[in-house]
C-alpha positions, 0 to 999 in steps of 0.5 A: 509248388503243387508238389511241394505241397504234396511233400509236406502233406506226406511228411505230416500224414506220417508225423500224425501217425508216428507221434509219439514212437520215440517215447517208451516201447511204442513204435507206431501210434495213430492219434485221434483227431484231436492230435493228442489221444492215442487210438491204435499203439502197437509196442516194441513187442509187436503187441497192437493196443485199441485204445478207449476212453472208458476204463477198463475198456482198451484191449490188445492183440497179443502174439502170444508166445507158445512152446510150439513150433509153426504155430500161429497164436494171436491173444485178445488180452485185457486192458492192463491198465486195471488189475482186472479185465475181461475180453470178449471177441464179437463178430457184428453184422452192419446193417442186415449183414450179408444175405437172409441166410448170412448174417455173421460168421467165423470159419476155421478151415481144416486145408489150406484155403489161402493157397487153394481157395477152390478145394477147401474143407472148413467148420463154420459158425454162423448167424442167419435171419432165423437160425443160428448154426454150426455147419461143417461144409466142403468146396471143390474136392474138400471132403466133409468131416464129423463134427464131435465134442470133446472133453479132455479129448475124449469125444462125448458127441459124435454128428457124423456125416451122415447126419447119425449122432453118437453118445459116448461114442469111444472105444473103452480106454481110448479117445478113438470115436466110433461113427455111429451107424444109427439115427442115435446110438447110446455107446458103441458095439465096438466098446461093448455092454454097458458103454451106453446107458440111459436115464430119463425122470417121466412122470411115472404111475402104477396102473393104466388109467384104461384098457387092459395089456394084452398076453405077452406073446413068448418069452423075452430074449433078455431085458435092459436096464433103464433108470427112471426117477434114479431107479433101474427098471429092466425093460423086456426085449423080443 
C-alpha cells in the first residue's frame, strides 16, 4: 500500500508540473498552488517564461540566436503580452548578504573557472557595506589585467595593473592602448604631441590678491597649452 501510495504521489507531482504541455508550444509549466496560474513555462523553443500577475511584469530568458559559433547567448526579454516592456536584471542580497565586504556581485571570468577553479583570472562587480566596487582580481596562477573603457572599441580609460590611469591612451588611428607609466597621463608618448590635451573651467582673476612673483629665474624651454573658461592659455616649462 505504502508504495502504492508513493506511485500515485509521483504521478500527480509530475501531472502538476506538466500541466498544460500538450497545449500550444509549451512543453513544461509549473502551476501555482491554486492549480490553475502558470508560474514558470518553458516553450517549444527552449525559451523559459517567469510568469506575474501584474501586467507587464513577465519576463523571459531567451537563448538568443546570434551569427556566431560556440557562443553562448542568453537574453532577459520583455513581457510579450504588451507592445512595450522594459528588463532589468537585479542581483539582490537576503538578508546582509554574504560578509561586510560581500554584499552582492557578478563576476565574468577571462579563464575557464568551471574546468580549473584553482587558476582563474575574473573582473568583478560588487556591492559591499561601505563601497561599491570594480575589481579585476586573480587566483592561483591567473594573472591580473587592466581594466579599460571603451567606445566603438577604441580605449578612452586605461586602470593598468599597476594602479597608473591613462586618458586617450591609444596609438593615433589605432584602438592599440598604451599602459600609462605614470600616476595619470593625458595621451601617450607613443601617439605624440597633442594626443593629450587638457581643459578645466576655475574661477579665474587678473591679479594676486598678495605678495609679489618673484623674477623667473631663465628662460622657459617651451610653453603648453591649456584651456581654461574655453580659452588656450600657454603655460611656461622649465
Amino acid at each position: 500500500m505504502r508504495k502504492m501510495m508513493k506511485a500515485i504521489a509521483a504521478v500527480l507531482a509530475v501531472s502538476a508540473l506538466t500541466a498544460g504541455s500538450a497545449f500550444a508550444a509549451d512543453k513544461l509549466v509549473v502551476m501555482g498552488t491554486d492549480g490553475t496560474t502558470k508560474k514558470v513555462v518553458v516553450t517549444d523553443s527552449g525559451q523559459i517564461t517567469f510568469n506575474s500577475t501584474s501586467t507587464g511584469k513577465t519576463p523571459s530568458l531567451v537563448n538568443a540566436e546570434g551569427p556566431l559559433l560556440n557562443f553562448g547567448l542568453l537574453s532577459l526579454y520583455g513581457d510579450t503580452s504588451v507592445p512595450n516592456a522594459g528588463a532589468s536584471l537585479q542581483v539582490v542580497p537576503k538578508g546582509t548578504g554574504y560578509n561586510a565586504n560581500i554584499k552582492t556581485q557578478l563576476s565574468v571570468f577571462a579563464t575557464d573557472y568551471n574546468a580549473d577553479p584553482v587558476n582563474y583570472e575574473f573582473l568583478v562587480l560588487r556591492a559591499g557595506s561601505t563601497k561599491y566596487s570594480i575589481n579585476a582580481s586573480t587566483g592561483g596562477t591567473g594573472l591580473p589585467k587592466p581594466i579599460t573603457f571603451e567606445m566603438l572599441n577604441y580605449p578612452k580609460v586605461v586602470y593598468a595593473t599597476n594602479g597608473y590611469v591613462g586618458i586617450n591612451p591609444t596609438l593615433s588611428g589605432t584602438n592599440v592602448s598604451v599602459m600609462p607609466t605614470h600616476h595619470l597621463e593625458v595621451g601617450n608618448a607613443a601617439a605624440g604631441p597633442g594626443s593629450g590635451t587638457v581643459a578645466i573651467y576655475p574661477v579665474t582673476q587678473s591679479a594676486a590678491s598678495a605678495g609679489s612673483a618673484s623674477a623667473l629665474p631663465t628662460a622657459p624651454a617651451g610653453y603648453f597649452t591649456i584651456t581654461i573658461n574655453g580659452v588656450d592659455r600657454l603655460v611656461a616649462y622649465y
